[in-house]
N, C-alpha and C positions, 0 to 999 in steps of 0.2 A: 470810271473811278467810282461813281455811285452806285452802279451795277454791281460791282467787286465786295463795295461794303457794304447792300442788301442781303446779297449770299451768303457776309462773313456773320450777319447779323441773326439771318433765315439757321446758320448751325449753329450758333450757340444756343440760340433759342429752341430750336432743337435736343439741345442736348441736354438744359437745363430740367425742360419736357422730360425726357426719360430719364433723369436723376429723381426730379418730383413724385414721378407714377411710380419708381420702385419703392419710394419711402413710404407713397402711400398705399401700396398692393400686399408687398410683403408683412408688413407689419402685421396687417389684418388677416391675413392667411394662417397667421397663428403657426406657424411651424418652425418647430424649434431644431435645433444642430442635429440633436438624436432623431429626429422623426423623419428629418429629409435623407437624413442615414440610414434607416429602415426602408425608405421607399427606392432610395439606390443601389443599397447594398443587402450583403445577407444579413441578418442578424442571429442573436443568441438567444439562448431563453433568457438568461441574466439581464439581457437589454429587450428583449419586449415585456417584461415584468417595471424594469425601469420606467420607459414610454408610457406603458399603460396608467403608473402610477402618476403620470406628470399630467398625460396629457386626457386622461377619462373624462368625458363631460359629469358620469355618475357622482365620482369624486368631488370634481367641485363643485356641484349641487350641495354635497352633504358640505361642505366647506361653509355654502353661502348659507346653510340651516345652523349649522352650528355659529356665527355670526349674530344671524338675525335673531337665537335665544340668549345671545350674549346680551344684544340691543335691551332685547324683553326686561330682561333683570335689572339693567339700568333705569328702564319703566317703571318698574316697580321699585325699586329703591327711590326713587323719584317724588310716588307715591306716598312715602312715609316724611318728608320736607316738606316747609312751608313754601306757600304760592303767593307772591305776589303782581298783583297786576293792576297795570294803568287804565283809566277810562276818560272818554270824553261824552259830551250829550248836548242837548239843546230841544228842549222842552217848552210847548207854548199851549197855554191853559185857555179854558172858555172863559174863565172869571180872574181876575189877578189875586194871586197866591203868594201867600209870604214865602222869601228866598233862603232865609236863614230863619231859625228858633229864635225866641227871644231873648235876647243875651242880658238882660239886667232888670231889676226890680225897682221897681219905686215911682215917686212923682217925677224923679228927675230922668229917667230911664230913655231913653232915644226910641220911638214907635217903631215897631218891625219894616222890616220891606217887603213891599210888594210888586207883584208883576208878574204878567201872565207871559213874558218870554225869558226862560231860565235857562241859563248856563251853569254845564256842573265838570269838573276835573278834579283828578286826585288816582291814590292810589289804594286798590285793597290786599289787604292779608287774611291767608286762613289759611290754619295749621291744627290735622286733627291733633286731637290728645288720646283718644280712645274709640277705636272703632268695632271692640269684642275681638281683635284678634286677626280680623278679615286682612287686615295690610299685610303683616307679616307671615299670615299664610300664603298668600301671595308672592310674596318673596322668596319663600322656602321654593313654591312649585317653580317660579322660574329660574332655582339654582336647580332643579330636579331637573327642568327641562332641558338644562346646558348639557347634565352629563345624558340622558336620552341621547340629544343629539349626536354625542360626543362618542359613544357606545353604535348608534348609527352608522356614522364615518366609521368605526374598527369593523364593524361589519362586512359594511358593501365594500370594503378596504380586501379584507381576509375573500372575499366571493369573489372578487377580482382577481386576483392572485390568484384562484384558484382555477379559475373558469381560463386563464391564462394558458397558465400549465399542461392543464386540461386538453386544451384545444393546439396548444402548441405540441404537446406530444403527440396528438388524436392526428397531425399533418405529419408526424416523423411517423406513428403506425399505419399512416396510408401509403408513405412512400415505400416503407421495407412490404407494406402489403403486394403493392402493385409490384414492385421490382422480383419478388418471389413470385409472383403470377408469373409474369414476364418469363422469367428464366425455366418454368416447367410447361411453359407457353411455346418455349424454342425449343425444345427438348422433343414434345412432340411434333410440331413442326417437321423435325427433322425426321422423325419416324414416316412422320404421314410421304416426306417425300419419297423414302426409302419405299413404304408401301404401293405408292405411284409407280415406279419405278418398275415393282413385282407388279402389281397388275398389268404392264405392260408385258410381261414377259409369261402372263398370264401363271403364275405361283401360285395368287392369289383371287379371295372374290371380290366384284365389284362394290359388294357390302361391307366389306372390311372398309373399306376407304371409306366409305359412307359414313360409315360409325365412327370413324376417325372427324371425320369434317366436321361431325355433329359435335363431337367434346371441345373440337377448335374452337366451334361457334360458341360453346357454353363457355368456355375460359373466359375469351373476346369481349363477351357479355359481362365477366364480374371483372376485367380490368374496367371497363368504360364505366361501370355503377362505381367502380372504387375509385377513379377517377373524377368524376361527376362529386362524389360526397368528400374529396379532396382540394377541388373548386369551393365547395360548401364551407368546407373548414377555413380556407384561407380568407374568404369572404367575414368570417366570423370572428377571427383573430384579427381583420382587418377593424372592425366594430368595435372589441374590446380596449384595442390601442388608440379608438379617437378618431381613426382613417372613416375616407371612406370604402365602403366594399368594393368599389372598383379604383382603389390603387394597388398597385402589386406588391407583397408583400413577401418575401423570399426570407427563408430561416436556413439555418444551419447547425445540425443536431443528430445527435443519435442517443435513441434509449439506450440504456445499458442492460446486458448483458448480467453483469454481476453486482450487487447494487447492496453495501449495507447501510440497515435503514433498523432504528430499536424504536419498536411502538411504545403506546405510553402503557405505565404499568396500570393493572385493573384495578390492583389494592386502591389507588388513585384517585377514582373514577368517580366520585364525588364531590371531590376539589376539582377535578378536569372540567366538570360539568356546571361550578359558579362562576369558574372564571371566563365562561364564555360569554361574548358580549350581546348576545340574543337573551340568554338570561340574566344577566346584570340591567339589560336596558327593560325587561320586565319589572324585575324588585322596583326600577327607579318609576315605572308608571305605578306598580300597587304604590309607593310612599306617595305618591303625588296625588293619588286618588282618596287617602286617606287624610291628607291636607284639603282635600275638596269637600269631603265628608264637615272637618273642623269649618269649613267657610260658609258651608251651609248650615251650616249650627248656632252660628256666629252672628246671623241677620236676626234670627231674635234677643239679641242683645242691643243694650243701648250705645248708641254712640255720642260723643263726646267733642266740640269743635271751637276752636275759636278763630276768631273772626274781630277782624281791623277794617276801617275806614277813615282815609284821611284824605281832604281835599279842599277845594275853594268853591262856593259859589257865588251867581251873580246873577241879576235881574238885566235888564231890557237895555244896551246901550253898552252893555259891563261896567257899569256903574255901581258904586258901595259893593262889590264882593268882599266879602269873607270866609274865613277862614273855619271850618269844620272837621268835626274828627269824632269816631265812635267807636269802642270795645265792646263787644257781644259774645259770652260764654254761651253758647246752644248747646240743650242735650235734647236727645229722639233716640227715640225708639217707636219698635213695630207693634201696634193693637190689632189689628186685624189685617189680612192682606190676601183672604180667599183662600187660604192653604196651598198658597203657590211656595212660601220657605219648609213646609212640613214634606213637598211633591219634591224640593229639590235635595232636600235630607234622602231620600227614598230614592230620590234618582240616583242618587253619589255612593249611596251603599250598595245597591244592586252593581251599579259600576265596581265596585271594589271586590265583590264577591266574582264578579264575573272576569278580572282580573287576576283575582287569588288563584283560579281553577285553570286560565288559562298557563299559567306560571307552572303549577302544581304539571301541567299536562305535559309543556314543554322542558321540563327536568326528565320526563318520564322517558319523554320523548329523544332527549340528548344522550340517555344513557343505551337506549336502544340503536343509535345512530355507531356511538363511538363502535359497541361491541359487534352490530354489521359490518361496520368497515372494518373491522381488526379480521374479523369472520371471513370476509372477501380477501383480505390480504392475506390472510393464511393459503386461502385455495390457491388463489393465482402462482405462489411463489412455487406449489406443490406441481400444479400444471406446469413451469416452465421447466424443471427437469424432466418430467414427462415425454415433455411435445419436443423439447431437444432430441431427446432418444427414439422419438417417436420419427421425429424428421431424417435420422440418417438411415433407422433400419427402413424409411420407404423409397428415400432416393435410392439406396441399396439395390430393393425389388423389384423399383421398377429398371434399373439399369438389366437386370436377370430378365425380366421379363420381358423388355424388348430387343436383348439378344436372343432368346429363344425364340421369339416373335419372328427376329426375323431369319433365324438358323429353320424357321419352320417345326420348331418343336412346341413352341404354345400357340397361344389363341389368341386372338387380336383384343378380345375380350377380357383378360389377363391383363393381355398391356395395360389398356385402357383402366380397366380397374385401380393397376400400380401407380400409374401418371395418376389419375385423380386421388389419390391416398395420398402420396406425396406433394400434389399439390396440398390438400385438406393438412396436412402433416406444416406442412411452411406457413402456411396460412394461420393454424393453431400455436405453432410457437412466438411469431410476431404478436399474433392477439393477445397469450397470455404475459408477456413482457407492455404490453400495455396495457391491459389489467390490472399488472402488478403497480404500475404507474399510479395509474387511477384510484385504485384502494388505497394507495401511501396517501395523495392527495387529501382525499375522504376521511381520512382518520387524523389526519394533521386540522382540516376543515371541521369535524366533529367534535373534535377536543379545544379548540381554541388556540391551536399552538400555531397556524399555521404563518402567522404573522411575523413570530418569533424564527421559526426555524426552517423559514422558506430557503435562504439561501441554501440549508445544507440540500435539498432536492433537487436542484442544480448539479448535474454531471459536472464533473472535474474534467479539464484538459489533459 
């Protein structure tokens, strides 16, 4: 009977055991409904854009920056309130020292105290009045620094999204890549065997097949490289969504085909180019630099403070303590201080200036960005009816050319040619359809829009 209820003891205890370790394993593995979804199942672009934006360590970074400038400004506003603070102490003199001033005049007046072990408690206040300016510029830079941060987050927000996209098509252009290899891969294949077949029957020369074997090889070779930089991509979009690169991470997608998409107008391209948040979080460092300029200006000004004391003290035993209290209006200012506030004037404008030009550069720079990627997206689009028409008049020839090939009226060299054309031909219309991808991305990323109007690049079901 005690055996029976050791056992019955030994699984519950058990099982409480693995109740406990999953609360505490999963938790901390941090993986949410969507993410264990991604690693089971295929996903969308729509839901690895999701994922990425939940689960980015990047992201929360800027989360925990934008926070921690929050904090800052609370510092500073902190700065401009009164401070009050408690003290205690216990002081013991070589000579006995009066405890308190002496609080009354005359014949009849009580002798001061003395004692060389003092006790002192109470409380002090101080509250500047005028510091030149120095707090409140202060204040302003750490409201500059919220939106900084804040302009940040929109950033690496919009680079993600985009590096998403990116790389999630870059693994839908490696599959149609390789799968087009594949299919002009079997095509000759099938010739080379045909070919085998006639050299046995001696039709043909043993060079022919040779030269065959050799285009084999080469094909062989760019499915395994396209293969290999397919592994590369999934590892990378594994990255972008938070995983790590060795969980598997399967998608479900196809470029399209026919795609419309209205870039932004040029007329524009001046508005297109403030509202990005690389240059918005620029203006916010020139204003913050030129508050730094004010705060270096500011230390040759005087300041202005007041100052409270209120407390008890007491001689040797705690005996006859009393009661104490003082107001103190201080003002200061700087007389000399080595030309260290003249050096930080000079450091703050140099900063501002080298700030100005950085700004100036990257407008210069945003606007040569949009009008590349508009540039690029023009080509690409022009490429994919090209390489369409490109692709069927070469599957076309080379079907010609390996029945002649093998009717014996062409050259093995012919074939060979058409097969690599038509490969080069499938290979060019998949590229240019992801190119086309790519340039949309870039110009939506260029302009600032891409945050806004990500979901319309998202293929429809």
């Amino acid at each position: 009977m005690f055996k029976r209820y050791l056992k019955s003891l030994a699984k519950v205890s058990l099982c409480l055991l693995t109740v406990f370790l999953s609360f505490l394993i999963i938790p901390n593995s941090g993986f949410s409904k969507e993410i264990i979804h991604a690693i089971k199942n295929p996903i969308t672009l729509s839901q690895a854009i999701d994922i990425a934006l939940k689960n980015s360590p990047i992201l929360h970074s800027q989360k925990a920056l934008i926070l921690s400038s929050k904090k800052a400004k609370l510092k500073a506003q902190g700065a401009l309130l009164p401070k009050i603070t408690a003290y205690a102490s216990y002081t013991r003199f070589n000579l006995p020292t009066t405890v308190v001033p002496i609080s009354d005049f005359g014949p009849n007046a009580p002798p001061p105290i003395f004692s060389r072990d003092q006790y002192r408690a109470g409380l002090r206040f101080y509250m500047p009045l005028y510091e030149g300016g120095r707090l409140w510029s202060a204040l302003k830079q750490s409201e500059k620094e919220i939106k900084i941060s804040i302009k940040d987050f929109r950033l690496a927000k919009e680079n993600l999204i985009a590096q998403v996209i990116d790389t999630f098509n870059s693994i839908l252009f490696l599959k149609d890549f390789i799968s087009a290899q594949k299919e002009s891969l079997y095509a000759l294949k099938v010739e080379r065997d045909h070919a085998a077949l006639m050299l046995k029957l001696g039709r043909i020369a043993p060079l022919d097949l040779m030269e065959i074997d050799t285009q084999l090889s080469s094909q062989k070779i760019n499915i395994v490289r396209a293969q290999e930089e397919l592994l590369r991509a999934k590892e990378h979009l594994c990255y972008l969504l938070g995983l790590s690169p060795n969980d598997s991470v399967n998608i479900v997608g196809k470029i399209p085909q026919d795609l419309s998409y209205n870039p932004p107008n040029l007329a524009q391209i001046g508005l297109l180019v403030d509202n990005r948040p690389d240059v918005k979080r620029l203006e916010h460092l020139v204003e913050k630099a030129r508050l730094a300029i004010k705060m270096a200006k500011a230390q040759n000004l005087p300041s202005l403070e007041l100052l409270g004391d209120y407390g008890r003290r007491a001689g040797w035993g705690l005996n006859e303590n009393k009661e104490v209290w003082s107001v103190t209006l201080q003002l200061s200012f700087n007389i000399f201080s080595g030309g260290s506030i003249s050096a930080s004037i000079s450091e703050a404008q140099a900063r501002l200036l080298s700030l100005e030009s950085r700004l100036k550069d990257l407008r210069l720079k945003a606007k040569s960005q949009i009008l590349s990627a508009i540039s690029n997206l023009n080509e690409a689009i022009s490429r994919i009816e090209l390489a369409k028409q490109a692709r069927k008049t070469a599957k076309e020839a080379f079907r010609i050319q390996s029945l002649k090939y093998e009717t014996g009226a062409g050259t093995v060299t012919d074939m060979l040619k058409a097969q690599a054309a038509w490969a080069n031909a499938q290979a060019n219309f998949v590229q240019a359809l992801f190119d086309r991808q790519r340039a949309i991305v870039a110009v939506e990323l260029a302009s600032g829009r891409i945050l806004s109007d990500y979901k319309e690049l998202i293929p429809k079901k």
